[in-house]
N, C-alpha and C positions, 0 to 999 in steps of 0.2 A: 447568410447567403440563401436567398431561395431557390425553390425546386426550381421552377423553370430556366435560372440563371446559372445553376450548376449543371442539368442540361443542355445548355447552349456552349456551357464551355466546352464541355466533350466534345459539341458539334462541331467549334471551332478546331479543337484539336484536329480531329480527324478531316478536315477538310481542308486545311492549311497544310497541315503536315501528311498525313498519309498516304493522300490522294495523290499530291504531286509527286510523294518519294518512290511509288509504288510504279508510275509513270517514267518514273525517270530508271528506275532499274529493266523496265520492261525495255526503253530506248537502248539503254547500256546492250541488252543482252539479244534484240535484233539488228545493233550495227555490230558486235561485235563477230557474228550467225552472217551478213552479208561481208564481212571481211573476210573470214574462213569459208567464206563459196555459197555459202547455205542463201536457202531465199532468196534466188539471183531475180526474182518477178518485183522484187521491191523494188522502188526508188530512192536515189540516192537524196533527191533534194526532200523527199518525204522523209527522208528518216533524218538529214540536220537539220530542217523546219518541225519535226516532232519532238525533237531533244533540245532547240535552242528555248521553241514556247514550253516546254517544262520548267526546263531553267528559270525562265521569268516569273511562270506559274510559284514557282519555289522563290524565289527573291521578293514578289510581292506579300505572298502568305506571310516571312519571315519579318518586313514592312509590318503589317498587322500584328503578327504575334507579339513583338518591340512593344510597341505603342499601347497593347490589350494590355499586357505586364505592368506598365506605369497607372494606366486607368483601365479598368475594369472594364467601364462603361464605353469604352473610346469605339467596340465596333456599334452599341445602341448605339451612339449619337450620328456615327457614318454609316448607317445600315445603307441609305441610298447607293452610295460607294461601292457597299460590298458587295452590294445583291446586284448591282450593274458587274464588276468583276468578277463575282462567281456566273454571271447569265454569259459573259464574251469565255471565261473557261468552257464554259458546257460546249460552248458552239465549235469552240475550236477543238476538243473533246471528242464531241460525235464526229466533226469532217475526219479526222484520222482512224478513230472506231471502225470505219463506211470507209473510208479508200486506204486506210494504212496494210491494216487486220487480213491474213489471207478467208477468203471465203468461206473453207473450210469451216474455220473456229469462230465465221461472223455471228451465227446465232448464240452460241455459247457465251462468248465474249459479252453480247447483248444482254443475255438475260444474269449474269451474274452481277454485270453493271447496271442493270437497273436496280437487282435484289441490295447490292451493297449501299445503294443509295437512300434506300428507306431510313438506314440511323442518323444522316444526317442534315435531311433536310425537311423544312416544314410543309404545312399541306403547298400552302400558293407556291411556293418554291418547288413545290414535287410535281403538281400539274404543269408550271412553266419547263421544267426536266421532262415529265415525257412529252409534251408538244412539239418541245425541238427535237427530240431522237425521231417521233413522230414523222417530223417534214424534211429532217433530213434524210431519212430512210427511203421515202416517196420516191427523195429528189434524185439519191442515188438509185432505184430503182428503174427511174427515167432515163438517167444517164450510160449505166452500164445493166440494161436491165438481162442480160448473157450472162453475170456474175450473181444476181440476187434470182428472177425469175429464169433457172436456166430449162427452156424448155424442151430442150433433146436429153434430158433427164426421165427414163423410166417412173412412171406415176407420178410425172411431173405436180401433176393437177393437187394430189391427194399431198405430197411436200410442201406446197406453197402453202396450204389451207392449216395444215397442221402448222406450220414455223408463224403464220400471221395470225392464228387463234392461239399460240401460246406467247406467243407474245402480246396480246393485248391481256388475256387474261393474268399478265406476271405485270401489267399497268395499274389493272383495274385492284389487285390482291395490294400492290406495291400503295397505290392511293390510300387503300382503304386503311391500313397498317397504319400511313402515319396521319391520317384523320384521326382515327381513333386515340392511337398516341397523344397527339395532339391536345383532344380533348381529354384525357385522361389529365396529361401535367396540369392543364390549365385549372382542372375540377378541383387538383390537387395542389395547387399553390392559391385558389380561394378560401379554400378549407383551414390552409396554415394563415392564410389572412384573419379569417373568421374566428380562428381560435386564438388570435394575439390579442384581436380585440375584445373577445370576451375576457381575457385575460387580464387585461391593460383595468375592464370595465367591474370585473370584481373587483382590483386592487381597491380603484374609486370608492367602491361601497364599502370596501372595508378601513377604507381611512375616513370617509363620512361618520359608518360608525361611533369608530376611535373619536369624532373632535364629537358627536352626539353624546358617548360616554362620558369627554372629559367635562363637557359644558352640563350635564346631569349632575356630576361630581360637585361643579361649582355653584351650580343653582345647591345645591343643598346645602354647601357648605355657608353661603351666605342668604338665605333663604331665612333662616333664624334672627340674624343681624337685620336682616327687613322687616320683619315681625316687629321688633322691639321699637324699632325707629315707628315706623306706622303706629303701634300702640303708644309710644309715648306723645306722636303729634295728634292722638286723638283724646287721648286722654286730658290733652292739657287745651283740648279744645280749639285747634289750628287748624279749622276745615283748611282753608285755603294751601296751604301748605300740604296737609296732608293728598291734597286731592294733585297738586301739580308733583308730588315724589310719586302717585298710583301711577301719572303718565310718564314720567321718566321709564318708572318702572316697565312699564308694559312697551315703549317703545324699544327696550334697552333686551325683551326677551323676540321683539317678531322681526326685530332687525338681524335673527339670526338665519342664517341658512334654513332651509326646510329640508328635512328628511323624510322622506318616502320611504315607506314598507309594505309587501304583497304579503311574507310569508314564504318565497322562495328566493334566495338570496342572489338566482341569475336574471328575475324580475326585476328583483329590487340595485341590481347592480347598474343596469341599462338604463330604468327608474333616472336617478340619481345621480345618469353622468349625465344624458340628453337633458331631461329636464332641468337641471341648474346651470348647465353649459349653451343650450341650446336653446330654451324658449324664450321669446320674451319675457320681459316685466308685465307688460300689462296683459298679459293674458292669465285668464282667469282658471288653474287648475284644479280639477277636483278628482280624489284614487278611491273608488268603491271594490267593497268585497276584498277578497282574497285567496290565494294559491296556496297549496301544500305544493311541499319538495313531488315532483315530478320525475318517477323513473320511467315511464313510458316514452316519451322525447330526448336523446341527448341533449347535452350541455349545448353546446354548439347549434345546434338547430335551434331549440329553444332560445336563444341569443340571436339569430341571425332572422327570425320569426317577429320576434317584439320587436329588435330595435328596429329592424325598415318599419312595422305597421306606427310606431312611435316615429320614427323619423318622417316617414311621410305627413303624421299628421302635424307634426309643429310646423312642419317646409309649410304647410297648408295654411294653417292659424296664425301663423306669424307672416304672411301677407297680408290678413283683415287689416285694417286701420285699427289703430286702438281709443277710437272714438266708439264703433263698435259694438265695445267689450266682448270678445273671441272667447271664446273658452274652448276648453280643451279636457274630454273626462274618459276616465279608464278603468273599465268594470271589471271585473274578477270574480269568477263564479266560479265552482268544483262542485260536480254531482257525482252519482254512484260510477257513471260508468265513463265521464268525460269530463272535458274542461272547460272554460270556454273563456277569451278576451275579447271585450267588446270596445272598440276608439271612438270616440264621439269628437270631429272636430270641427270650428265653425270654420266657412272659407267663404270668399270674396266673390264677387262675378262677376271675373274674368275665370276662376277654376272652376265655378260653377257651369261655364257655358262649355266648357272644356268637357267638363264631368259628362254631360249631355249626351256629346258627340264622342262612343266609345274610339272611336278610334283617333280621335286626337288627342284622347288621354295616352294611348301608345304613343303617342309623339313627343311627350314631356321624356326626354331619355333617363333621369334618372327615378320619378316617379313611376314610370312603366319598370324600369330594371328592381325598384323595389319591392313591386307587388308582384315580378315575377320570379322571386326568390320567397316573397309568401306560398304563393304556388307551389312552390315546388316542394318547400317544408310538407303543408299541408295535405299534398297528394301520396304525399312518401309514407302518410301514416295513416292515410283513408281519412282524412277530418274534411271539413267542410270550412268553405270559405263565401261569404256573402258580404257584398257593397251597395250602397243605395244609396241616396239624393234625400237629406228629406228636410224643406226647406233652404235652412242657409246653413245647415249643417252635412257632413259625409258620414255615415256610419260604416265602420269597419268589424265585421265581425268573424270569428273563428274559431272553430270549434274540432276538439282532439281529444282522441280517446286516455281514457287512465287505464 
């Protein structure tokens, strides 16, 4: 289960269940206050239109909670649904908030319910929440404005100004809480993204390995046995023979997988999933230089770093025609006090006219979203980052301290 989706269940929880239960005890406990005489300013037909729509509020939640039980996923796939039910809850919500609620407790009541509202709902969700307390507030303002602006109140002036500056300011706190929120889960379920895949992407290299050991294993073991046969069809003077068992031979070792190695094994993991999974055949690759293990970078950056700069470049080279001939080459360099990977890949033009005009290279969504997760590697650790045009090739370069 991920973070944002265990998240959301809380949210649901507390918005199905709490919100209405907590309504509905507050209903119970001001008709039972206008039966024993108390609150005689209220209305009778407010207070069974406040307690019938709880009810329902509570019978629809309980609808959803059913259905969440069997699938998980059932309010993602009806979020339209929900977020229209939770948007007519609010309204009908704030109208009783604004003419239920005696006066007295009207700001209080306000700012508690905004404050409680920050856990469970998202940013857009939270701006459409205060808009409507927002315009309801105005509306009632308009309408009974002797109950909101009461102005044969003692420093009338210096009341109003305080209750509507603390009220926006408990808006503007209440926003900014679940933006941030927000973008924290979100930062924090890429992260557990990013780390599955690098995960997924060592296993790769290390079962690569395993069949490169087991196929080393074999070439040696019959490697000997090849010897003899070639020595005796030479010996016995059988060019032709000999010469059609050299190409069996040699077709029988390049018809094997390739294996890629940097020297650091979360290079060479990325290496060796993309590259065998993801480029074409005919493009032409070539891996210069190489990496020492790297503590200066996390794992996980360093994975999320090479495979967009590698994924962009194959998405890139694997649109050339392969009349062509594309290549694709990956330099690896280590100095005293930095590192550096350099992607050399050939592209087309159509990317090339693209390349040109920076800012319709932002328009490519996932080519723009993978250089800006280079970015942001690379800023996170003072490295440098430089791109160029030169000819029919893109160079990608980058460079990070040791």
């Amino acid at each position: 289960m991920t973070i944002v989706k265990k998240y959301w269940d809380s949210v649901y929880a507390y918005i199905l269940l709490v919100v209405p239960l907590c309504c509905i005890c507050a209903g119970i406990y001001f008709t039972t206050c206008r039966l024993l005489g108390y609150y005689s300013d209220l209305s009778w037909t407010y207070l069974i239109l406040f307690d019938i729509t709880q009810l329902i509020y509570l019978g629809i939640s309980i609808y959803y909670i059913i259905h969440a039980r069997k699938d998980s996923f059932y309010i993602f796939s009806h979020m339209i649904h929900f977020k229209g039910f939770m948007s007519s809850v609010m309204i009908i919500q704030y109208f009783f908030i604004l003419a239920f609620f005696p006066s007295d407790y009207l700001w209080e009541c306000t700012f508690i319910f905004m404050a409680a509202s920050i856990i469970f709902f998202d940013f857009k969700l939270m701006c459409i929440h205060g808009g409507y307390y927002t315009v309801f507030l105005f509306i009632a303002s308009l309408l009974k404005p002797e109950v909101f602006f009461p102005l044969d109140e003692p420093n009338y002036k210096e009341r109003i100004a305080f209750r509507l500056t603390s009220y926006f300011l408990t808006l503007f706190l209440s926003l900014l809480v679940v933006y941030l929120a927000e973008r924290f889960l979100i930062q924090s379920q890429e992260k557990e993204e990013e780390n599955l895949i690098l995960l997924e992407k060592q296993v790769d290299y290390y079962k690569n390995t395993e069949l490169m050991d087991m196929e080393l294993r074999k070439f040696r073991h019959d490697i000997i046995n090849h010897f003899a046969c070639m020595k005796f069809l030479l010996n016995n003077n059988n060019i032709e023979e000999l010469n059609t068992y050299f190409q069996d031979l040699e077709t029988s070792f390049t018809g094997n997988e390739t294996i890629y190695f940097s020297g650091n094994h979360i290079i060479d993991a990325v290496l060796n999933n993309d590259l065998t999974r993801h480029c074409k055949e005919f493009v032409e690759i070539s891996i210069h230089g190489s990496l020492t293990e790297i503590s200066t970078v996390s794992s996980i950056d360093l994975c999320t770093l090479f495979s967009n700069l590698l994924s962009n470049a194959i998405n890139s080279v694997n649109q050339c025609p392969a009349t062509s001939k594309p290549e694709l080459s990956v330099n690896f360099h280590s100095g005293k006090h930095y590192f550096s990977i350099i992607v050399i890949n050939s592209i087309d033009e159509n990317r090339k006219k693209h390349f040109k005009e920076k800012h319709s290279v932002k328009k490519d969504r996932n080519h723009g979203f993978g250089l800006g997760k280079i970015k942001d590697v690379v800023y996170k650790y003072n490295g440098r980052f430089e791109q160029q045009l030169a000819e029919d090739k893109i160079i990608t370069e980058v460079y990070l301290p040791l």
